[in-house]
C-alpha positions as CSV (number, residue, x, y, z in Angstrom):
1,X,19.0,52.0,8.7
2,X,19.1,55.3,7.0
3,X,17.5,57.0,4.4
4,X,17.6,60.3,2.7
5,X,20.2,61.2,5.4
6,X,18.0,60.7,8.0
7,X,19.4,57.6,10.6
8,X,16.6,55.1,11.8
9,X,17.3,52.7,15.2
10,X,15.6,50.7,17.7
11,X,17.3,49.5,20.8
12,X,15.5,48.5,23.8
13,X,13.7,51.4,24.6
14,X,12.3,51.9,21.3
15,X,12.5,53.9,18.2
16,X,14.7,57.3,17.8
17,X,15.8,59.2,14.6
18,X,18.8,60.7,13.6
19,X,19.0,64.3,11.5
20,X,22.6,65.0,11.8
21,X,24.2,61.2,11.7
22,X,23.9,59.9,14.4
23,X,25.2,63.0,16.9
24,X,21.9,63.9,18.5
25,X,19.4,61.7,18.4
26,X,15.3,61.9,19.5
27,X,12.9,59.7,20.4
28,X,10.9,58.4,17.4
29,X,8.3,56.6,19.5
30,X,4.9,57.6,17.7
31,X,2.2,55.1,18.5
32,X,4.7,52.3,19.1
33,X,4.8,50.2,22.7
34,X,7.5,50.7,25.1
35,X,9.3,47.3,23.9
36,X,12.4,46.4,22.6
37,X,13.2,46.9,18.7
38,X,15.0,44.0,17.9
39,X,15.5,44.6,13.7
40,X,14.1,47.6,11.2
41,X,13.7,47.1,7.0
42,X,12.5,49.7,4.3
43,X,9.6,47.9,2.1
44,X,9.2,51.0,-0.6
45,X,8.2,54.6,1.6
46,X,6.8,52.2,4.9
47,X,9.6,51.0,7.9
48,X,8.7,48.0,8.9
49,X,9.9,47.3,13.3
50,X,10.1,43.9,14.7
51,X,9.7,44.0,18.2
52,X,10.5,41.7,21.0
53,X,7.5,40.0,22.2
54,X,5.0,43.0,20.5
55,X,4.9,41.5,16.9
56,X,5.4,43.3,13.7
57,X,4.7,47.6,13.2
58,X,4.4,49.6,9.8
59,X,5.4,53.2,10.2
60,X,3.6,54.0,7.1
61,X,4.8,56.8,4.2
62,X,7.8,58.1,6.3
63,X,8.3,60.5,2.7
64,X,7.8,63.8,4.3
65,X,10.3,63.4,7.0
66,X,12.8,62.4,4.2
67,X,12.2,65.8,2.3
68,X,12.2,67.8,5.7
69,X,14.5,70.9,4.7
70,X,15.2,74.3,6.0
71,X,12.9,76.0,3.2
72,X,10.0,73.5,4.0
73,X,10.5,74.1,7.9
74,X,10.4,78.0,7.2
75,X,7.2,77.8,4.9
76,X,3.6,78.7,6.1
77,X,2.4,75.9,3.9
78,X,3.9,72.9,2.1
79,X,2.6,70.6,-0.8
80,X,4.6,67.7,-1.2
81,X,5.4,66.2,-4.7
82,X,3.1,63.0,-4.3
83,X,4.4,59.7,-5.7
84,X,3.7,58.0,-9.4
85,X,0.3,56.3,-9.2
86,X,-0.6,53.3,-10.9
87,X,-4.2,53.4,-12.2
88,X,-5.4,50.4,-11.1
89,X,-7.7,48.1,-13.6
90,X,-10.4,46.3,-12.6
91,X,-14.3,46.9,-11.9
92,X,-14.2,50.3,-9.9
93,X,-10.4,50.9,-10.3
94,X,-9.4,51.6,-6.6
95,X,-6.6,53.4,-6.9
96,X,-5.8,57.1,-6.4
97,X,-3.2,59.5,-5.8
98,X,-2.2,60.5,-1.8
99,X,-1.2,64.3,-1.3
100,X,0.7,65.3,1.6
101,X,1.0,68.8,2.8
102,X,1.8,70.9,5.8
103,X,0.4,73.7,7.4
104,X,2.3,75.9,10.7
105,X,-1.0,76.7,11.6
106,X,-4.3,76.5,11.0
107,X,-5.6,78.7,7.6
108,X,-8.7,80.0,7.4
109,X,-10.4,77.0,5.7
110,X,-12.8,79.8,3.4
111,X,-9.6,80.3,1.1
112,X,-8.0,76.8,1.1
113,X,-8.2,74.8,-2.1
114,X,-6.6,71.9,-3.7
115,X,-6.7,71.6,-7.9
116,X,-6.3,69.2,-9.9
117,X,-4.6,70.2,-13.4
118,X,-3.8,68.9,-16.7
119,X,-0.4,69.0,-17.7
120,X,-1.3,72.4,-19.1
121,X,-2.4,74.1,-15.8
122,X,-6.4,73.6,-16.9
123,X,-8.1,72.6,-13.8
124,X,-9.7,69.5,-13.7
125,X,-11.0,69.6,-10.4
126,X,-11.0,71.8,-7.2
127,X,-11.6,70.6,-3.7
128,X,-12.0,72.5,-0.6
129,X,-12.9,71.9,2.9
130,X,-16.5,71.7,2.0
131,X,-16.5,69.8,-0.6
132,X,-19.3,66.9,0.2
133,X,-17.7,63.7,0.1
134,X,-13.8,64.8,-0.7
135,X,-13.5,67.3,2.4
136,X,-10.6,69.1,2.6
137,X,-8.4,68.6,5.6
138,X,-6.8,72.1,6.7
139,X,-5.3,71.3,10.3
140,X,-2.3,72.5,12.3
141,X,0.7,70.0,10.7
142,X,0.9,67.6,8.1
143,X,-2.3,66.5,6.4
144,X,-2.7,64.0,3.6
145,X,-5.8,64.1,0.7
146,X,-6.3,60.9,-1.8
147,X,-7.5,61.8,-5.5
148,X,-9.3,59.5,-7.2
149,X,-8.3,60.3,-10.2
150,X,-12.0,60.8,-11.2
151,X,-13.1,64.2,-13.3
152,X,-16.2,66.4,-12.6
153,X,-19.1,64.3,-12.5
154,X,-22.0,65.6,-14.6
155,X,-24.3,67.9,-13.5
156,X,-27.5,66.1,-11.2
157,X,-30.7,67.7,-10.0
158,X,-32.9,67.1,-7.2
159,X,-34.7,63.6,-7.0
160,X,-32.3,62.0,-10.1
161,X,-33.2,58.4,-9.7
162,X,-31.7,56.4,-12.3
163,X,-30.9,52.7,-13.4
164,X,-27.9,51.2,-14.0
165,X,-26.7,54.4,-14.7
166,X,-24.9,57.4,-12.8
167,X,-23.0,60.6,-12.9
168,X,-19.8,59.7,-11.8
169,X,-16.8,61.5,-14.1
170,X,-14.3,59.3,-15.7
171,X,-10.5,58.8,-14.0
172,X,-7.4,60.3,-15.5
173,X,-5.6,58.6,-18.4
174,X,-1.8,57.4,-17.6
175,X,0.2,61.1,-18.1
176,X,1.8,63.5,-16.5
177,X,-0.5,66.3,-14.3
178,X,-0.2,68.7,-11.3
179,X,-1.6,69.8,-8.1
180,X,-2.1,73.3,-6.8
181,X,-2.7,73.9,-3.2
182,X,-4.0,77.5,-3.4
183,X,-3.8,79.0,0.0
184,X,-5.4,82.7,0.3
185,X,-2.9,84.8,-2.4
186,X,-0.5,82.1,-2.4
187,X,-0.2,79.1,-3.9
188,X,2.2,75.8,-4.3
189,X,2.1,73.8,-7.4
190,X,3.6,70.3,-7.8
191,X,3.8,67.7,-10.8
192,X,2.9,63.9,-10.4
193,X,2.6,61.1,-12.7
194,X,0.2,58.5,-13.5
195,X,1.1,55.1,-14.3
196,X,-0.8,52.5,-16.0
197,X,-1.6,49.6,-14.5
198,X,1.5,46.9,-15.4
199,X,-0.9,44.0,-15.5
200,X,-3.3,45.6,-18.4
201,X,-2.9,45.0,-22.0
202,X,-4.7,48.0,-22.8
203,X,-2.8,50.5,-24.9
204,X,-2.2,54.1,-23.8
205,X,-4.5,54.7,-27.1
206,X,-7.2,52.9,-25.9
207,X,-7.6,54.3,-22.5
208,X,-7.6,57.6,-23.9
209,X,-10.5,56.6,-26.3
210,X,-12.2,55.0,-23.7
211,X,-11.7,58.6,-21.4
212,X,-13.1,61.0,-24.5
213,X,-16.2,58.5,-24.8
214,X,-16.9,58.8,-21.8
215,X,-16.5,62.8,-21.1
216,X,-18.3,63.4,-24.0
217,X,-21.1,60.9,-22.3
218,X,-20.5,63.0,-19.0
219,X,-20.6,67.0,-21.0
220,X,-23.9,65.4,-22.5
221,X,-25.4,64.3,-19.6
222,X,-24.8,67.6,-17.8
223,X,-26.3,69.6,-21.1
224,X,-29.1,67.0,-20.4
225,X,-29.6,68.2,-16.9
226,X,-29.1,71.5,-17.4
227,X,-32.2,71.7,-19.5
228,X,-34.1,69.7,-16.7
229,X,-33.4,72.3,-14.2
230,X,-34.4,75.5,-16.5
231,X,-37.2,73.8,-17.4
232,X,-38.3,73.2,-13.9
233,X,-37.7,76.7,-13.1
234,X,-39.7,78.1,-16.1
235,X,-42.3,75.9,-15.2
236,X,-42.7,77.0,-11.3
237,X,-42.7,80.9,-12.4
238,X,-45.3,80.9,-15.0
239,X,-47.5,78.4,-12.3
240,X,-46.9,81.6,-10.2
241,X,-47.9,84.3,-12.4
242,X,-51.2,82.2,-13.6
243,X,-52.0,81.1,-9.7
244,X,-52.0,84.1,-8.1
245,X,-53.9,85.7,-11.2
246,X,-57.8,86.5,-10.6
247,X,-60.1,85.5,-13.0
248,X,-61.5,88.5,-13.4
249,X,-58.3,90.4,-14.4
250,X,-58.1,92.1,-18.0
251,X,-56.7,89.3,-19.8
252,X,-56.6,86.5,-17.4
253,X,-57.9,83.6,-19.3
254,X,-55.7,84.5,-22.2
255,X,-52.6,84.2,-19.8
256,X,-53.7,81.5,-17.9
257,X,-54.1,79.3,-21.5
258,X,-51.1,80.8,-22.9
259,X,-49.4,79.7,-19.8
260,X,-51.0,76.7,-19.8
261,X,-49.7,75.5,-23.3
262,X,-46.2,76.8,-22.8
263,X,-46.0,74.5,-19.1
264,X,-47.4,71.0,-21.9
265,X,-44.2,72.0,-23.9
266,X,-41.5,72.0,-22.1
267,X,-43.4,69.3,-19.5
268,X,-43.0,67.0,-22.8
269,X,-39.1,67.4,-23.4
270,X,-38.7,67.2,-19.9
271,X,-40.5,63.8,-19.6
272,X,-38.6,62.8,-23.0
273,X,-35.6,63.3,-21.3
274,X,-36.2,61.9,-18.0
275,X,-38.9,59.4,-16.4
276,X,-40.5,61.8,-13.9
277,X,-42.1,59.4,-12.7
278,X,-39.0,58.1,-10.6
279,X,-39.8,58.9,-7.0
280,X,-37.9,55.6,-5.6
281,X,-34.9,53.3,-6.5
282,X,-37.2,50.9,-7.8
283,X,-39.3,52.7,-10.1
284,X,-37.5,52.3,-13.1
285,X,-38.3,49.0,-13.1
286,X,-42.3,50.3,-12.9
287,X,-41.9,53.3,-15.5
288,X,-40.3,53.5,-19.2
289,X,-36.6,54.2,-19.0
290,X,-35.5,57.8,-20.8
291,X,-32.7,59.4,-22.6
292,X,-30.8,60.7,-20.1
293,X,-30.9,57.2,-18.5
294,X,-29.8,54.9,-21.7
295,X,-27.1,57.7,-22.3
296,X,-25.9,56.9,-18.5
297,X,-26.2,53.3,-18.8
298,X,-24.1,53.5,-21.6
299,X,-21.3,55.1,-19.9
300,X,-21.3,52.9,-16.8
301,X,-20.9,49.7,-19.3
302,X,-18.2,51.5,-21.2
303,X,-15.9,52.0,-18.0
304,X,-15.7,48.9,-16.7
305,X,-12.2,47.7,-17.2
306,X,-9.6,49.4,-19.4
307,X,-10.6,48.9,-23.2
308,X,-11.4,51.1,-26.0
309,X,-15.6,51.4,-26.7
310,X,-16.8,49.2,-29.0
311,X,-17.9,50.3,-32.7
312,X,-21.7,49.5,-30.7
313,X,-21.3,51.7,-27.6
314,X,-20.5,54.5,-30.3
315,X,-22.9,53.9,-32.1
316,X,-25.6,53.7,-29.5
317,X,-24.1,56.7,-28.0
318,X,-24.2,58.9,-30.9
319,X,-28.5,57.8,-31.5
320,X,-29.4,58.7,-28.3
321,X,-26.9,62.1,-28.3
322,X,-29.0,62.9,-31.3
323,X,-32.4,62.2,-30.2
324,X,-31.2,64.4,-27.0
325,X,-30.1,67.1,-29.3
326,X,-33.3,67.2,-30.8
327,X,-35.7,67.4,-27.5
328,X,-32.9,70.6,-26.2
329,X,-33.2,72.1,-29.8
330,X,-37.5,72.4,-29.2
331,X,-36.7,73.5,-26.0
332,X,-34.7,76.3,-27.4
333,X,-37.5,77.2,-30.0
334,X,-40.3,77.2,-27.3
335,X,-37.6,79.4,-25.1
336,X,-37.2,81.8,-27.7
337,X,-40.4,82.1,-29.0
338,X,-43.6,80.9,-26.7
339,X,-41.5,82.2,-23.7
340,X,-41.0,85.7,-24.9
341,X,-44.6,85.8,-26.2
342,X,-46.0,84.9,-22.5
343,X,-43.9,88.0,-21.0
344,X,-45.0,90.4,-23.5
345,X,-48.9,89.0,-22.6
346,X,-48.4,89.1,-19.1
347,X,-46.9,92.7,-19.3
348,X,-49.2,94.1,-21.3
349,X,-51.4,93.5,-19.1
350,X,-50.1,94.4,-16.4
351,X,-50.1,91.4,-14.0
352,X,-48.6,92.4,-10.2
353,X,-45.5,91.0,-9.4
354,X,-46.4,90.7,-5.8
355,X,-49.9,90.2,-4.5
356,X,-50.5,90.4,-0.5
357,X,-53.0,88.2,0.4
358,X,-54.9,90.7,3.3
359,X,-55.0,93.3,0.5
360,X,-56.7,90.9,-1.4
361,X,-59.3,90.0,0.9
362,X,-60.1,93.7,2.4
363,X,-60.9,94.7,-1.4
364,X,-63.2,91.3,-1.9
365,X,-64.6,92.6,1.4
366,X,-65.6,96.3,-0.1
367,X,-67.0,95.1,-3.5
């Protein structure tokens, strides 16, 4: 059969493949037995091979032999224009977009990337070959790289246990969007299209109500955690300055207290927003769930399936957004105000930076 111009047969030796129409022809074997080909039929982008005696093969996704050209065989580096995508419904939505692109040789995987974009060119997401858990494949030839059609998931921290609840970014509404495989100064961008799922009643409208709930959820979260982390990191320097402090220091129990009160303030939005006492998959069933938790939980009820949120889910969203907003807007008064104020003390008195402990023991030793 052909395709695109390209001229597809089996005969009893196997498979071979045409470019000129028919006057040269090459073996087009890949993985398949030495048996006869007894019939060949297109289903979509896959050739399907009866054999004789060997049962059924699927050459699978034969597109980038179809759009093998002169410019594409001259290029360094090739992104092909993936197909449309349907965005599956159902709980977890399995679907995803396949890239394919080529590469003569082997780039230097540091400056390899692959971005997502909105129909505007802003980037949704970037992967690379490190990326942890969407590596990057950057071999010799053609690769291929499936999208998810998930966003940036919210920002986590270390030991994030929660319940019902994750992280995860919400997919891509129906649309038009494009990929961008950057590789060192040069780059190849290509559109692709997103398709709704044919067997959903769900109006473009509604999944793209459903999608700004849930980034909103996701932007929140990572403001959330955000806060968690800074707070953490406030709280291990001034437990520095204060432990390595003598008592006998000019102004060392003033420090120590002030630092004392300024580590319960922030300790109490932190635990506000997030049970710390979560060291294991099951404690949340042990410990009071927090905001950060209910906001989550919220989110992962509102994705299932492919409807708008409910007047409720707003509604619960928007209390606990607030009662967030107010736990980060004490934080921000403490951080302007009691932090600053502990500096200033500790300065003033001039606390070291650095203490070696030998130093400190040979001048124990002459008093």
């Amino acid at each position: 059969p052909e395709r695109r111009g390209l001229l597809y047969a089996g005969t009893e030796s196997g498979m071979y493949l045409s470019f000129d129409d028919g006057l040269s022809w090459q073996p087009f074997q890949r993985n398949l037995p030495v048996v006869p080909v007894t019939d060949l039929a297109w289903k979509e982008h896959d050739l399907i091979v009866a054999t004789q005696g060997r049962s059924f093969w699927v050459m699978e996704d034969l597109m980038p032999l179809h759009h093998l050209n002169a410019e594409v065989a001259a290029s360094d580096h090739w992104l092909y224009r993936p197909y449309e995508t349907y965005r599956m419904s159902g709980f977890g939505g399995g679907s995803g977009v396949t890239f394919r692109y080529y590469f003569k040789e082997a780039p230097d995987s540091s400056r390899v990337k692959l971005r997502m974009l909105e129909e505007d060119g802003s980037v949704i997401k970037t992967f690379t070959p490190k990326t942890k858990g969407d590596k990057l494949a950057v071999r010799a030839g053609l690769n291929a790289f499936t999208w998810n059609l998930r966003y940036e998931d919210a920002e986590s921290f270390d030991g994030l246990i929660m319940w019902a609840g994750n992280t995860r970014g919400p997919r891509a509404v129906p649309g038009t969007y494009q990929a961008r495989l950057v590789v060192g100064d040069d780059s190849t961008t290509v559109p692709f299209v997103v398709k709704p799922d044919p067997r959903s009643a769900s109006s473009l409208a509604d999944l793209q109500a459903q999608f700004d709930f849930l980034i909103a959820i996701r932007d929140k979260l990572t403001e959330t955690h955000r806060a968690i982390k800074q707070i953490r990191d406030v709280r291990g320097q001034v437990k520095a300055v204060t432990g390595r402090l003598d008592d006998d220091h000019a102004g060392a129990a003033e420090i120590k207290e002030a630092g004392k009160a300024l580590v319960e303030k922030i300790t109490a939005v932190e635990e506000a927003l997030y049970q710390t006492k979560n060291q294991s998959r099951q404690d949340p069933l042990n410990f009071p769930i927090r905001l950060n938790n209910k906001l989550a939980a919220v989110a992962s009820n509102a994705s299932v399936g492919d409807y708008r949120p409910t007047d409720q889910a707003v509604a619960v969203r928007d209390e606990l957004a607030a009662q967030i907003d107010a736990e980060l807007a004490t934080l921000r008064v403490v951080m302007e105000t009691d932090l600053p104020a502990f500096n200033r003390l500790v300065r003033d008195h001039a606390v070291p930076a650095v203490i070696v402990e030998t130093e400190k023991k040979a001048a124990a030793g002459t008093n």
